[in-house]
N, CA, C and O of each residue as an XYZ file, in Angstrom:
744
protein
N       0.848     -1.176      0.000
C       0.000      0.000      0.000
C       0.894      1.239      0.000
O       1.622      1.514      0.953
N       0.823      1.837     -0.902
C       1.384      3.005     -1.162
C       1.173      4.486     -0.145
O       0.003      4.690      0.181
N       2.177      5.468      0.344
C       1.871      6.761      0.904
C       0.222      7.280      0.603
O      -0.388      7.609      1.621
N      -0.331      7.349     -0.356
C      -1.664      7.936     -0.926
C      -2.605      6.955     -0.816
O      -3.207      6.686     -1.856
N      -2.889      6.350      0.172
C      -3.658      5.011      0.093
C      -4.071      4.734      0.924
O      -3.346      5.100      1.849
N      -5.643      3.806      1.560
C      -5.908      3.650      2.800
C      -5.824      2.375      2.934
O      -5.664      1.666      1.940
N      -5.905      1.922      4.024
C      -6.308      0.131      4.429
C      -7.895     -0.001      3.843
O      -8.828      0.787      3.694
N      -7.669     -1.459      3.593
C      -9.127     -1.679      2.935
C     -10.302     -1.536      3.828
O     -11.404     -1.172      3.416
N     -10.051     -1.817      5.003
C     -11.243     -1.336      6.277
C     -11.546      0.300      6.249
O     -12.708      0.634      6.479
N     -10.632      1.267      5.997
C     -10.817      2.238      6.070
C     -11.433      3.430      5.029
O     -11.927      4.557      5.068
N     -10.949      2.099      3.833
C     -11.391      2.734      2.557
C     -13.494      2.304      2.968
O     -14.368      3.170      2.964
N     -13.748      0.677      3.280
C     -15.034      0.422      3.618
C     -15.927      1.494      4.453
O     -17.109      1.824      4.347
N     -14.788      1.941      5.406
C     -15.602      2.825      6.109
C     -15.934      4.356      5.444
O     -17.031      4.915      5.426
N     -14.645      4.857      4.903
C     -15.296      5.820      3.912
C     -15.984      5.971      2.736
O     -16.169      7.150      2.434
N     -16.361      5.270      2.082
C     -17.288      4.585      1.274
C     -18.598      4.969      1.518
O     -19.340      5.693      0.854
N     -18.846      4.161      2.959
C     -20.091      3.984      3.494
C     -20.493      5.632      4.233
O     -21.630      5.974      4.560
N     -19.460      6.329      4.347
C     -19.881      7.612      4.881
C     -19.989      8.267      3.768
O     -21.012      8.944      3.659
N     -19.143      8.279      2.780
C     -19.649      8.650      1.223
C     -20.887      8.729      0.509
O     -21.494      9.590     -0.127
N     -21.120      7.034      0.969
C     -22.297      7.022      0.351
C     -23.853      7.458      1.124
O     -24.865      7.583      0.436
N     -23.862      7.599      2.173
C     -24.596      8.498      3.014
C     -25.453      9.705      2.581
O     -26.533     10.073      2.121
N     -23.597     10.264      3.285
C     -24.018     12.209      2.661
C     -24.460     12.160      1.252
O     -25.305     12.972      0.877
N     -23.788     10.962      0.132
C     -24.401     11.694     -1.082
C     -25.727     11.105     -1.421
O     -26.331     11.578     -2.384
N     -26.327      9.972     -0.630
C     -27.857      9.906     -0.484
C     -28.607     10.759      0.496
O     -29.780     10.430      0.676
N     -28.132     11.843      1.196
C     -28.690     12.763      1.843
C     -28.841     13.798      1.477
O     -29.553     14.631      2.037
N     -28.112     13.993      0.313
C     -27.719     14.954     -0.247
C     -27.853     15.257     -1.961
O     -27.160     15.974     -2.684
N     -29.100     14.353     -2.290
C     -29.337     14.008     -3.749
C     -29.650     15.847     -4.884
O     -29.806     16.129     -6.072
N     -29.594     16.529     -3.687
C     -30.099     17.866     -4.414
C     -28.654     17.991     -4.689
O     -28.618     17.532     -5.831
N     -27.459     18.305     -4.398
C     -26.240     18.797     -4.783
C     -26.051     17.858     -6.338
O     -25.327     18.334     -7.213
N     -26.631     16.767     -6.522
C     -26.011     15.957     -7.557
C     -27.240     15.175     -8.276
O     -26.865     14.260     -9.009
N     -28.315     15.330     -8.212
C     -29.352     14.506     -9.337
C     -29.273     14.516    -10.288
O     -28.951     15.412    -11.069
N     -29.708     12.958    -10.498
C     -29.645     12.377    -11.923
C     -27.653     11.552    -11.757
O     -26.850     11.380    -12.673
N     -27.538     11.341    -10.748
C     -26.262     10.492    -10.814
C     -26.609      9.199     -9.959
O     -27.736      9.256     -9.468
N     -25.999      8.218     -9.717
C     -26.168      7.076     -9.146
C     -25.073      6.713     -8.449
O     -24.060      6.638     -9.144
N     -24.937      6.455     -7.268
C     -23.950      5.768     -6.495
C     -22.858      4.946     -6.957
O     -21.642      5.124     -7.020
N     -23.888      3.677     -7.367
C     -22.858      3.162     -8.143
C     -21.836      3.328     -8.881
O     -20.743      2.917     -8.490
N     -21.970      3.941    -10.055
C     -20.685      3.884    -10.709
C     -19.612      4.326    -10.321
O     -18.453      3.995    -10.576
N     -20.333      5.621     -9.256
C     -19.404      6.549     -8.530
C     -18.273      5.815     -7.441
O     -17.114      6.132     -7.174
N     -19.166      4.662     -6.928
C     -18.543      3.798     -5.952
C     -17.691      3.336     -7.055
O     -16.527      3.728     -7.132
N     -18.085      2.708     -7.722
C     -17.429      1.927     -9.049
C     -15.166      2.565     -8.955
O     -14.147      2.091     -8.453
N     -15.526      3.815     -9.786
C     -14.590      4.763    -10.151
C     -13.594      5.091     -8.821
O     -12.416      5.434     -8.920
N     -14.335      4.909     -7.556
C     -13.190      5.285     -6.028
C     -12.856      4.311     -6.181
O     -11.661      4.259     -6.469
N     -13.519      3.089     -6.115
C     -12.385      1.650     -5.368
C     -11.228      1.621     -6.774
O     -10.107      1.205     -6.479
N     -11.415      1.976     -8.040
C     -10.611      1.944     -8.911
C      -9.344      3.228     -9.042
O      -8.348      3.248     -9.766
N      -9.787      4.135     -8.146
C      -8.519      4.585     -7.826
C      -8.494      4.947     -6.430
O      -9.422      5.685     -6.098
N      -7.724      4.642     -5.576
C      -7.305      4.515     -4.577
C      -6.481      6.176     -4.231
O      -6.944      6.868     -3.324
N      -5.685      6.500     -4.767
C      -5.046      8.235     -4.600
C      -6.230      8.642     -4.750
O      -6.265      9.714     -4.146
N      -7.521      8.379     -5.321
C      -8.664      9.704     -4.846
C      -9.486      9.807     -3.591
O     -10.093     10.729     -3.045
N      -9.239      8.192     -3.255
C     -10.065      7.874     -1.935
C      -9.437      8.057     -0.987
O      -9.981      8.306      0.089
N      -7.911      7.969     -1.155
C      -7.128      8.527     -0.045
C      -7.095     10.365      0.319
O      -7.073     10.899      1.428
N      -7.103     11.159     -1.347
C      -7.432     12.416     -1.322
C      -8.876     12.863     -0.381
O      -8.825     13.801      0.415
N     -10.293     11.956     -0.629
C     -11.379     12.053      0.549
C     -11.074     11.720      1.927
O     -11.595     12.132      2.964
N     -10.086     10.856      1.733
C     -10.157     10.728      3.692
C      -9.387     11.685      4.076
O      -9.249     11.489      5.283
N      -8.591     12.927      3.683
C      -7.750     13.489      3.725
C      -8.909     14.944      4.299
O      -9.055     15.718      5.244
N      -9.389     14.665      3.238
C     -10.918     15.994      3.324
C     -11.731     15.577      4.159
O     -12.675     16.355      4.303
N     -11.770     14.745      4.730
C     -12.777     14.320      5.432
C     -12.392     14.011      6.969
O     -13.163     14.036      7.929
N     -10.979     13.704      6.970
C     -10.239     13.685      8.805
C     -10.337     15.011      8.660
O     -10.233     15.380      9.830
N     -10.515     16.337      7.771
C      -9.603     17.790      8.079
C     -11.122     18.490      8.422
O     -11.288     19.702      8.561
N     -12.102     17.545      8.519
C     -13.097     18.182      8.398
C     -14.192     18.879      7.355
O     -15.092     19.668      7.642
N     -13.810     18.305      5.978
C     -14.528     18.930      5.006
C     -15.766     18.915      4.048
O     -16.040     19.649      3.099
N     -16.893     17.092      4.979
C     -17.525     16.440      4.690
C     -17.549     16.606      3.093
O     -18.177     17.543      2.599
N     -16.910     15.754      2.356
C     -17.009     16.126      1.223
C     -17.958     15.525      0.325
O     -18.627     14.569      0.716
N     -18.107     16.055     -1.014
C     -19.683     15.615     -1.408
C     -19.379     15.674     -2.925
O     -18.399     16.330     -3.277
N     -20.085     15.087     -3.787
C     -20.486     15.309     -5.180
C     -21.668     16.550     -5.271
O     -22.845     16.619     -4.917
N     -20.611     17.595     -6.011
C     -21.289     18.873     -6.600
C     -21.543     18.940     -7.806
O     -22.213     19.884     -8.226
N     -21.162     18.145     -8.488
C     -21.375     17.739     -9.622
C     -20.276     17.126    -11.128
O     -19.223     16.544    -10.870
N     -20.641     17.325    -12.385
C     -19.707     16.351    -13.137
C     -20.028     17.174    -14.277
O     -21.067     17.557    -14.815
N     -18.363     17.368    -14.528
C     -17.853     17.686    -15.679
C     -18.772     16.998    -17.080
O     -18.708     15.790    -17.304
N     -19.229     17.508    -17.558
C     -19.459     16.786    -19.213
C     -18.271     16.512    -20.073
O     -18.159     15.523    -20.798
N     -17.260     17.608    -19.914
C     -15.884     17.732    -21.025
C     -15.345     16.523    -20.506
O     -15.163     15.713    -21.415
N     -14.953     16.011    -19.153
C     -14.112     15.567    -18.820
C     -14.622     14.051    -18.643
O     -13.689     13.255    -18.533
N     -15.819     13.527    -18.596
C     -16.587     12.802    -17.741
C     -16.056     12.432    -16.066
O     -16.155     11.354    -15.480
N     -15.453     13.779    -15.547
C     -15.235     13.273    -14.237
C     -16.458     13.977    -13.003
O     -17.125     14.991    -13.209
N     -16.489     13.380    -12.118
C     -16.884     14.025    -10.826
C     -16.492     15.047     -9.958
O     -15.300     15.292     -9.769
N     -17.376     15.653     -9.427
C     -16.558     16.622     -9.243
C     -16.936     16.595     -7.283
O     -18.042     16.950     -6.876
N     -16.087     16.238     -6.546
C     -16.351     15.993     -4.873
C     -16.105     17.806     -4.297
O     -15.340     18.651     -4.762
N     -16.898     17.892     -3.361
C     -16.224     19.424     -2.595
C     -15.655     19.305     -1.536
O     -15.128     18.336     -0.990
N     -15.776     20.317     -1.260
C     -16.175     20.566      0.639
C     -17.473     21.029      0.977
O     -17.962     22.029      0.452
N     -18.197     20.169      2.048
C     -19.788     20.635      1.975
C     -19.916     20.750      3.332
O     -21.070     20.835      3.751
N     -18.915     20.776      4.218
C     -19.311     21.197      5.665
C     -19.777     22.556      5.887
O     -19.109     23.359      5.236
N     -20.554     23.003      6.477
C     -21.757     24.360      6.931
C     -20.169     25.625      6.623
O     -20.211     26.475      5.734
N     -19.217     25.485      7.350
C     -18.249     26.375      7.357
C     -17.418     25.622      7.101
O     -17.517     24.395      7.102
N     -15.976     26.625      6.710
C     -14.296     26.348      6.353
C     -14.042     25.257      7.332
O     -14.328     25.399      8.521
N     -13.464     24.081      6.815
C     -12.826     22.586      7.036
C     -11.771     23.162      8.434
O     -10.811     23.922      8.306
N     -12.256     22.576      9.698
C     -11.372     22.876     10.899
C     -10.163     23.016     10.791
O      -9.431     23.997     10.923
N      -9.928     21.658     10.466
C      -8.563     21.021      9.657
C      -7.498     21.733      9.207
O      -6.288     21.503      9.201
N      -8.444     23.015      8.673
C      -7.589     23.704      7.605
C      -7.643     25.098      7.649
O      -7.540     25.764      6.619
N      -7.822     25.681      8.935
C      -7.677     27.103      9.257
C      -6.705     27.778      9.970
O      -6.326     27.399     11.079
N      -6.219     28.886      9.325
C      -5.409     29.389     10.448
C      -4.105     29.579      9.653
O      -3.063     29.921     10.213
N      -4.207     29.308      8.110
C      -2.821     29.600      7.429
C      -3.045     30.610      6.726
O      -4.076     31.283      6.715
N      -1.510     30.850      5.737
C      -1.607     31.912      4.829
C      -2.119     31.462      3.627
O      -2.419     30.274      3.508
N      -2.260     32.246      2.723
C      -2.501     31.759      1.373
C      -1.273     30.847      0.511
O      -1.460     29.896     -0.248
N      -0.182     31.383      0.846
C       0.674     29.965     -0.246
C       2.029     30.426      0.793
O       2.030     31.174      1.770
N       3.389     29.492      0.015
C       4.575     29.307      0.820
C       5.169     30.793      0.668
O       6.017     31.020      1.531
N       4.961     31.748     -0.120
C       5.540     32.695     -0.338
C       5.135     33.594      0.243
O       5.884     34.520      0.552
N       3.466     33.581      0.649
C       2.784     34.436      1.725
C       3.407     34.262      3.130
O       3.589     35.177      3.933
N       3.789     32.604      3.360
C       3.863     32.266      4.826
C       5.473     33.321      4.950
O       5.599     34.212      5.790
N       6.458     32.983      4.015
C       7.760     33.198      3.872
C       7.869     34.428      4.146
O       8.895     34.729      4.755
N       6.997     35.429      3.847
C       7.168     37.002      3.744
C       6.875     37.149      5.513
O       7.707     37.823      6.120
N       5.914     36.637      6.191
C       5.804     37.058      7.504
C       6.808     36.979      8.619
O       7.291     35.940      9.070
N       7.038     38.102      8.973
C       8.469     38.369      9.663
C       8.274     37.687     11.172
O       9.160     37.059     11.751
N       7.061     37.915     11.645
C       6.512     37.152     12.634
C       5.383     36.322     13.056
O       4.682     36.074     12.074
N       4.847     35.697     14.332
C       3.862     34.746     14.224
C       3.678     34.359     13.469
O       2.508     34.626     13.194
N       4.177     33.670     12.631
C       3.983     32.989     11.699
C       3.147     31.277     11.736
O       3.605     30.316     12.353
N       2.049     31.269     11.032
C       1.358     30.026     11.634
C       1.942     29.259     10.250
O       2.557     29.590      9.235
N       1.070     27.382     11.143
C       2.214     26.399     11.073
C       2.346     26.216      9.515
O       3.332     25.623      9.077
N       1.331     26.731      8.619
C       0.753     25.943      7.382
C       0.314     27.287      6.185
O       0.201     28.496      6.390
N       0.163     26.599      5.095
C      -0.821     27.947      4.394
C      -1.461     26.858      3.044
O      -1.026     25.849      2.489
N      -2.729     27.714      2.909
C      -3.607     26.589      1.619
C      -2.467     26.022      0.729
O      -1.800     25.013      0.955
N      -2.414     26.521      0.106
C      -2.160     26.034     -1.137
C      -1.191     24.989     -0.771
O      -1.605     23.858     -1.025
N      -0.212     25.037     -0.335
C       0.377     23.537      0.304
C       0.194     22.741      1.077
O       0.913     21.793      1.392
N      -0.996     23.115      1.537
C      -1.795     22.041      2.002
C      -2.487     21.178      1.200
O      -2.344     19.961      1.311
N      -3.309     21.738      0.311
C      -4.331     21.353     -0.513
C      -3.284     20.159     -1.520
O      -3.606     18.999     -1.780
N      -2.134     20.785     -1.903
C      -1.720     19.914     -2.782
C      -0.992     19.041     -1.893
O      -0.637     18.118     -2.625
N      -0.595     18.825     -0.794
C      -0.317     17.946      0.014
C      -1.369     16.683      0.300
O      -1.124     15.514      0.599
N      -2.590     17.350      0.098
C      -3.857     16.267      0.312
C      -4.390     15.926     -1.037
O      -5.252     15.048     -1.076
N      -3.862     16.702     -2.577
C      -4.105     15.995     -3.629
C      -5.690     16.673     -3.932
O      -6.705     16.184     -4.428
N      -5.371     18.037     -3.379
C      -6.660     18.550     -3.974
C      -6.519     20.043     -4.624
O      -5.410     20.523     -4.858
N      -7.623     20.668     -4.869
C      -7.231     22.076     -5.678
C      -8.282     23.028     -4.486
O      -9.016     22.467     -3.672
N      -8.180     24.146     -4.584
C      -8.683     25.267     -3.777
C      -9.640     25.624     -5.263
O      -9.436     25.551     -6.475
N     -10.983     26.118     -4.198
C     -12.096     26.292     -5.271
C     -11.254     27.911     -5.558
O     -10.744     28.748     -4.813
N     -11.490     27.753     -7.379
C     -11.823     29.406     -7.947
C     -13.384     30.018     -7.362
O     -14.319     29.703     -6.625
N     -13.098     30.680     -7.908
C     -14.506     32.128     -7.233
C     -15.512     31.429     -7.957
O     -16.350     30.936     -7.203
N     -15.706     31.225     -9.139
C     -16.644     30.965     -9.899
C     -17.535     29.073     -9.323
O     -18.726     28.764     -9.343
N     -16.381     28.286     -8.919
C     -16.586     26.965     -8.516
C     -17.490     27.865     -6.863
O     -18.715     27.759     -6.797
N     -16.821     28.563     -5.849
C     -17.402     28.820     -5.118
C     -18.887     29.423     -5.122
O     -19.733     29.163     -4.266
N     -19.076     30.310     -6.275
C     -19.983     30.986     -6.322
C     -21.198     29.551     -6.816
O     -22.343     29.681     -6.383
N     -20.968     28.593     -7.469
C     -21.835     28.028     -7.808
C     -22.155     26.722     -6.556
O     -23.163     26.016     -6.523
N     -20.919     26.670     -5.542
C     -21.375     25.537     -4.213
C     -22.553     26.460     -3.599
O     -23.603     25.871     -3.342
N     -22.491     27.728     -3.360
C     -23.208     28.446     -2.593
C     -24.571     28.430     -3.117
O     -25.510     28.272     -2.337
N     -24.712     28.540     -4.042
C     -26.074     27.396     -5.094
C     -26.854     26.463     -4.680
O     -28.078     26.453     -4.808
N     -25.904     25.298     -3.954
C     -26.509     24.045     -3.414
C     -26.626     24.143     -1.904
O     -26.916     23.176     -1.200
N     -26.356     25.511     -1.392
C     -26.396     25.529      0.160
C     -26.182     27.056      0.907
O     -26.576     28.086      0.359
N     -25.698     27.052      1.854
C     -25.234     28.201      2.469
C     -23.826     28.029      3.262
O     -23.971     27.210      4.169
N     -22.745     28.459      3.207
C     -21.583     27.896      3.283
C     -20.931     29.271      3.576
O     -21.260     30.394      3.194
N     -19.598     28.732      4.609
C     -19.381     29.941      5.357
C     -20.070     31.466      5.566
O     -19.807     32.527      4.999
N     -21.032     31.155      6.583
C     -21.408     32.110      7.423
C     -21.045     32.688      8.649
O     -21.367     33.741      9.199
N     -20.375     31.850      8.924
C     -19.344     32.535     10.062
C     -17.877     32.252      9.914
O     -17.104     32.564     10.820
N     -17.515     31.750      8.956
C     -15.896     31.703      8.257
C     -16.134     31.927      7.157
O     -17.251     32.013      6.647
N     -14.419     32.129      6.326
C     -14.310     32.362      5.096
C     -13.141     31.561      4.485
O     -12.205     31.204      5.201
N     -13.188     31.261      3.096
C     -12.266     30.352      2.522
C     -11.269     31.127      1.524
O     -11.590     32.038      0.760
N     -10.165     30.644      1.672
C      -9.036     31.424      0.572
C      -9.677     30.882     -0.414
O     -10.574     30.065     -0.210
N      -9.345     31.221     -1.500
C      -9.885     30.893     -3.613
C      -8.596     30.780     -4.269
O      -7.609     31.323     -3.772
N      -8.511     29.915     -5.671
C      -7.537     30.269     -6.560
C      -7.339     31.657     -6.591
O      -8.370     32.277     -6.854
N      -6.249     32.399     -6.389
C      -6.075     34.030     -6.867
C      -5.425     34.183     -8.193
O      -4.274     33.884     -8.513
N      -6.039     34.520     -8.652
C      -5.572     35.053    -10.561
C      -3.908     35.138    -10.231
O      -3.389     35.223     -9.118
N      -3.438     35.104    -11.163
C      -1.951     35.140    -11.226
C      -1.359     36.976    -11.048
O      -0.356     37.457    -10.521
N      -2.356     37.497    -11.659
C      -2.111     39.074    -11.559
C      -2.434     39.731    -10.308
O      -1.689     40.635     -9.932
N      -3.356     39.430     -9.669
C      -3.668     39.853     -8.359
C      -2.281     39.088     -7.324
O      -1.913     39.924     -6.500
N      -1.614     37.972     -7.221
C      -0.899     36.969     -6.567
C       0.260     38.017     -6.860
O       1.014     38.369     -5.953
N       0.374     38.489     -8.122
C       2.255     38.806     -8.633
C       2.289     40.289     -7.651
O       3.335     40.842     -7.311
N       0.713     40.833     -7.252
C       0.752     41.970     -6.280
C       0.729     41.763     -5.097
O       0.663     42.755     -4.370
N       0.756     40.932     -4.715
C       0.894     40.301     -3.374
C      -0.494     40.132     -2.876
O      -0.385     39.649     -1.750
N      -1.652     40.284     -3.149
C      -3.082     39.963     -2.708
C      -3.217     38.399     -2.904
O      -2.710     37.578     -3.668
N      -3.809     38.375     -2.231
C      -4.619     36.491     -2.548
C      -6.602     36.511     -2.207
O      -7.089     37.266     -1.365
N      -7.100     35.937     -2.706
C      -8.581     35.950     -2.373
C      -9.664     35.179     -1.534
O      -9.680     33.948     -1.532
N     -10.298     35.706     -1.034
C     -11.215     34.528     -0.054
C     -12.367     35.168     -0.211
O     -12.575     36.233     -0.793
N     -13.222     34.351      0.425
C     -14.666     34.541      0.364
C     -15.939     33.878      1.133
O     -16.163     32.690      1.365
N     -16.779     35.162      1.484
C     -17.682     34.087      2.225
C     -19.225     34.564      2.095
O     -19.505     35.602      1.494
N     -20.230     33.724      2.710
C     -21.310     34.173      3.055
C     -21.732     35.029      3.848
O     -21.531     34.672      5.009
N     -22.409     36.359      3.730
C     -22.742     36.967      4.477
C     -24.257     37.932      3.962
O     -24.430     38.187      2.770
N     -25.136     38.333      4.910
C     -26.378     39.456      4.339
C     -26.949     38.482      3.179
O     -27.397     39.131      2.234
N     -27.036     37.146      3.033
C     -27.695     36.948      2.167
C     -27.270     36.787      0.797
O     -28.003     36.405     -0.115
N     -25.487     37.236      0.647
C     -25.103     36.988     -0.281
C     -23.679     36.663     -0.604
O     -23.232     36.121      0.407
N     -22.806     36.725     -1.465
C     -21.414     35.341     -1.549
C     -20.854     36.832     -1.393
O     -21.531     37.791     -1.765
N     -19.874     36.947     -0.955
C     -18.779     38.414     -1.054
C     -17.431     37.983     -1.206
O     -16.896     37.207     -0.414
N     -16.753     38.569     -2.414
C     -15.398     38.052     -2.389
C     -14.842     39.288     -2.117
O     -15.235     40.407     -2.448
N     -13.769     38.910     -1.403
C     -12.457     39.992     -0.912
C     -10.879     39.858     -1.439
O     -10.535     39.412     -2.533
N     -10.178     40.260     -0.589
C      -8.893     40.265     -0.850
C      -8.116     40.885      0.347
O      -8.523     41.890      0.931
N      -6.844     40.151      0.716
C      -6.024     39.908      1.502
C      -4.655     39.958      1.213
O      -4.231     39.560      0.128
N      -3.891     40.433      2.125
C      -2.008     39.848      1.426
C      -2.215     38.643      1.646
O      -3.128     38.189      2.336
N      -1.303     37.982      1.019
C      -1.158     36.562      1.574
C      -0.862     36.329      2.216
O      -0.929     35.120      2.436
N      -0.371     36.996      2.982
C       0.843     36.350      4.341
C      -0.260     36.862      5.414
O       0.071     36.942      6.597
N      -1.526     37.196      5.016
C      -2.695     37.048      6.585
C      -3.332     35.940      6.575
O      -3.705     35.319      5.581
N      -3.510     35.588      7.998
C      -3.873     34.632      8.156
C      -5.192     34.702      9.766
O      -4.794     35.486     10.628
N      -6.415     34.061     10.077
C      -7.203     34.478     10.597
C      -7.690     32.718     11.094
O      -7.728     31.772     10.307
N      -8.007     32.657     12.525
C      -8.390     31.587     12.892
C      -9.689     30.645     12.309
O     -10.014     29.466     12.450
N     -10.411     32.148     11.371
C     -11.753     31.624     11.077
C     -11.817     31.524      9.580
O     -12.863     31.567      8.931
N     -10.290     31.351      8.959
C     -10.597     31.291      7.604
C      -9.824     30.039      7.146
O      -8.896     29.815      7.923
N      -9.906     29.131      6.116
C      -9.224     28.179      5.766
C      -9.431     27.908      4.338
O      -9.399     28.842      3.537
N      -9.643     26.698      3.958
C      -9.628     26.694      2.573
C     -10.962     25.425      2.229
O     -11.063     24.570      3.109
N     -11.704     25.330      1.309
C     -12.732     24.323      0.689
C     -11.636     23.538     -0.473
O     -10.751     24.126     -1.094
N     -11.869     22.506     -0.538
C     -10.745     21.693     -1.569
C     -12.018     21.269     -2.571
O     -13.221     21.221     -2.316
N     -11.242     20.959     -3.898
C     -12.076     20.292     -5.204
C     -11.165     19.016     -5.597
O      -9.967     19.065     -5.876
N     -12.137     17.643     -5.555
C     -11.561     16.587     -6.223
C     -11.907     16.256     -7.400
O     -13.135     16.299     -7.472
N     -11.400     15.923     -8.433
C     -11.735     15.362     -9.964
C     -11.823     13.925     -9.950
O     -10.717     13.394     -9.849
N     -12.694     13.219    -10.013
C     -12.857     11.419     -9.785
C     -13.245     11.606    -11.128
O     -13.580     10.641    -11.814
C-alpha cells in the first residue's frame, strides 16, 4: 500500500460515509447514481485517499457535480463552514515566507496539494453556494488570478447578508476563522 492510500477497512468505512451524505444529499447531484461513482473510487485509490484526507480535516465532502468535457466528478467541501482542519494559514509558501513574525504552522495552497486537492476558484465557489449556504461565520481562501498573486493579494470569500462576497487579503494574513474548501476530480 502506497503513501496515498488507505487500508481496505478504512477505505469500507469511507465509502459507506460517502455514500450516506451523497444519499442525503441528492439535491447537490441529481440524476447520478452511487454506483458507478462507488465503481470509479475503489478503482482509484489516490482519490479515496485524497477524501479521507478531506474528510479527517473536516470537510464532509460531497459530489457537486460532473464535468461533461471531462466525464469526471466533481467531490467538494460541503461542511456548513471552512474545514477545521484547515484554518489558520496563509494563502501559499511565499505568503507564509514574507511574515516576519507569528507565523502560523501551514498555508492553503500547500496544504491542498499535500492532500491531492485544488482550492475552489470564485466561480466553482460561487456556484457551491447554489446548493447551500456555506461559510457564514468563516471564510475560505480561492484560486487568486496570477495578476492579483504577482501583487501580493490572494482571495477569499464568504457568506454573508444573504449573499457570496469576495475579498482580498495579502497573503501572508492569516485568521483563525478562515481556511480553505478543496475540489476533487474522480
Amino acid at each position: 500500500m502506497g503513501s496515498n492510500e488507505i487500508a481496505p477497512d478504512q477505505q469500507e468505512q469511507l465509502l459507506s460515509v460517502l455514500e450516506n451524505r451523497f444519499r442525503e444529499n441528492l439535491h447537490r447531484h441529481a440524476g447520478h447514481s452511487w454506483g458507478e461513482l462507488k465503481g470509479r473510487l475503489q478503482a482509484n485509490p489516490s482519490k479515496l485517499w485524497a477524501l479521507s484526507e478531506m474528510e479527517r480535516t473536516g470537510g464532509e465532502p460531497d459530489v457537486i457535480g460532473f464535468d461533461a468535457a471531462t466525464g469526471e466528478y466533481l467531490f467538494c467541501d460541503c461542511a456548513a463552514e471552512t474545514p477545521l482542519g484547515r484554518r489558520g494559514g496563509c494563502y501559499d509558501r511565499q505568503g507564509l515566507e514574507a511574515r516576519k513574525e507569528h507565523k502560523p504552522a501551514s498555508n492553503a495552497m500547500d496544504m491542498a496539494a499535500a492532500m491531492g486537492i485544488e482550492l475552489l476558484t470564485e466561480e466553482q465557489y460561487r456556484s457551491l453556494q447554489q446548493l447551500g449556504r456555506f461559510d457564514a461565520k468563516t471564510s475560505s481562501w480561492l484560486q487568486t488570478p496570477a495578476e492579483v498573486r504577482k501583487l501580493g493579494g490572494a482571495l477569499f470569500a464568504d457568506y454573508r447578508y444573504g449573499r457570496v462576497f469576495v475579498y482580498h487579503n495579502t497573503a501572508q494574513s492569516y485568521y483563525s476563522s478562515r481556511g480553505f474548501r478543496g475540489l476533487l476530480r474522480v
